[in-house]
C-alpha positions in Angstrom: -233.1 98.8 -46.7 -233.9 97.3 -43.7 -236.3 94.4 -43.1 -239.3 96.7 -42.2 -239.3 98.2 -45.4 -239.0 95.1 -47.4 -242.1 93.6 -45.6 -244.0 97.0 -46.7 -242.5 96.2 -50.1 -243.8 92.8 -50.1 -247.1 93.7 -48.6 -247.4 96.7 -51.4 -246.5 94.8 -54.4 -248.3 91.5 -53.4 -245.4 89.7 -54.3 -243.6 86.4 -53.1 -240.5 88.0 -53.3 -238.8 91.2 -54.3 -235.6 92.1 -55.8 -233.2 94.4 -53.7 -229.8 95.5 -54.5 -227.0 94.3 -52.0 -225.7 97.7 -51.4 -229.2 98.8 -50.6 -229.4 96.1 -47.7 -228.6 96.3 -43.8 -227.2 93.0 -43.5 -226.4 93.8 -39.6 -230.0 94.7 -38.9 -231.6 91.8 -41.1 -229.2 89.2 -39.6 -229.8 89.9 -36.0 -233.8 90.6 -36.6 -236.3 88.6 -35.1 -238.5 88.3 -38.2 -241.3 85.7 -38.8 -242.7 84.0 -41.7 -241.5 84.5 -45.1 -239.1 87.0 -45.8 -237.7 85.8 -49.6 -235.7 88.2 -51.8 -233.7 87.9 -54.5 -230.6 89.8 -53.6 -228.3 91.7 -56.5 -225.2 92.7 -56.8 -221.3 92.2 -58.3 -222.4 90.1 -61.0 -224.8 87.5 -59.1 -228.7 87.5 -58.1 -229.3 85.2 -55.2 -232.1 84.1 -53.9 -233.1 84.5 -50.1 -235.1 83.6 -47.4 -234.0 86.4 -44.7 -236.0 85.0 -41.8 -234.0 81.4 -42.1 -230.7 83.2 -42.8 -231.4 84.9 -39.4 -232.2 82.2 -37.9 -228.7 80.4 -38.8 -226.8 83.6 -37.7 -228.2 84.0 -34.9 -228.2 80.1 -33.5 -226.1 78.3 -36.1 -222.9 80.0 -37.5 -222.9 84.0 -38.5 -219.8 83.0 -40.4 -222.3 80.8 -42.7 -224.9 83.6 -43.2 -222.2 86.3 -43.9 -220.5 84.3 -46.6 -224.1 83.1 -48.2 -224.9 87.0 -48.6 -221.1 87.9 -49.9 -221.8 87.7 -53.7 -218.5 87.7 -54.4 -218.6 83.9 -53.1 -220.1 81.7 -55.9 -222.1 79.0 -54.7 -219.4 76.4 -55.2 -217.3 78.6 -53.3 -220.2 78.1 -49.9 -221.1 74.2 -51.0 -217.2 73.9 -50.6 -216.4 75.6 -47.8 -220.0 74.5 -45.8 -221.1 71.2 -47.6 -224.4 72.6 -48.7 -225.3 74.8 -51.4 -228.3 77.0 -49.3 -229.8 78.2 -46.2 -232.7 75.8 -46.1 -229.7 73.0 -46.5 -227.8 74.6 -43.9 -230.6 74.9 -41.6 -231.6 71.6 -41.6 -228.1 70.5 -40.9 -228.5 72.9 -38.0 -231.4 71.0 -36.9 -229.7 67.8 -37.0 -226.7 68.9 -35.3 -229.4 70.1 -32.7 -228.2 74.1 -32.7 -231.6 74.8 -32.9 -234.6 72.9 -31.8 -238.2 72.8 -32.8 -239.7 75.3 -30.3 -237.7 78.3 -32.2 -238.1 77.3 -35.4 -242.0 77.6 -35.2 -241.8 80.6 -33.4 -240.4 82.1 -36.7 -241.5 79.8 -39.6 -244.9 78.3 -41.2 -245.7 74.9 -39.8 -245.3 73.6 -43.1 -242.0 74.6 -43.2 -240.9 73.6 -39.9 -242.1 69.5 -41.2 -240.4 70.2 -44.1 -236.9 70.9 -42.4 -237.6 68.8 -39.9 -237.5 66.0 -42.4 -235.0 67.2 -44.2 -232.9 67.3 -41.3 
């Protein structure tokens, strides 16, 4: 499933998010995709569901550390495992740690993201 077909998903069910196997997923594709808005699935697979935001784990990949958005989408790795071996528990977390760190600045983030998200990582940052 690649992310074109989980916006037609989204768009056809009228839902905030949908839930997607892992092995249905092209990680590659989604990861590297320039995506905007709100992209949230709940992704399942070896045991775990974890929910996503697939725009902001691009965003990290591509600007902040793959490594980061690779383990966050291995569900092997529990989330004590990522909090561990990141210090934060999430993408938005890691994101805004991104921000602060200044791997990504403002002008990206709102070319991809709701205003309202922006402030919020902003401040969070």
């Amino acid at each position: 499933m690649n992310v074109m077909s989980i916006l037609k998903a989204l768009s056809i069910l009228e839902e905030p998010y949908i839930e997607v196997e892992l092995s249905a997923l092209d990680l590659k594709e989604i990861l590297n995709s320039e995506v905007h808005g709100n992209l949230r699935v709940v992704i399942v697979g070896r045991g775990r569901k974890r929910t996503v935001d697939l725009v902001i784990l691009s965003l990290i990949s591509r600007y902040c550390s793959n490594e980061f958005a690779q383990d966050y989408l291995n569900l092997d790795h529990s989330l004590d495992f990522i909090k561990k071996q990141y210090g934060c528990a999430n993408e938005l977390e890691f994101l805004s740690r991104c921000i602060e760190e200044r791997a990504i600045d403002h002008n990206k983030l709102a070319r991809y993201l709701s205003p309202d998200m922006v402030a919020l990582l902003e401040r969070y940052g």
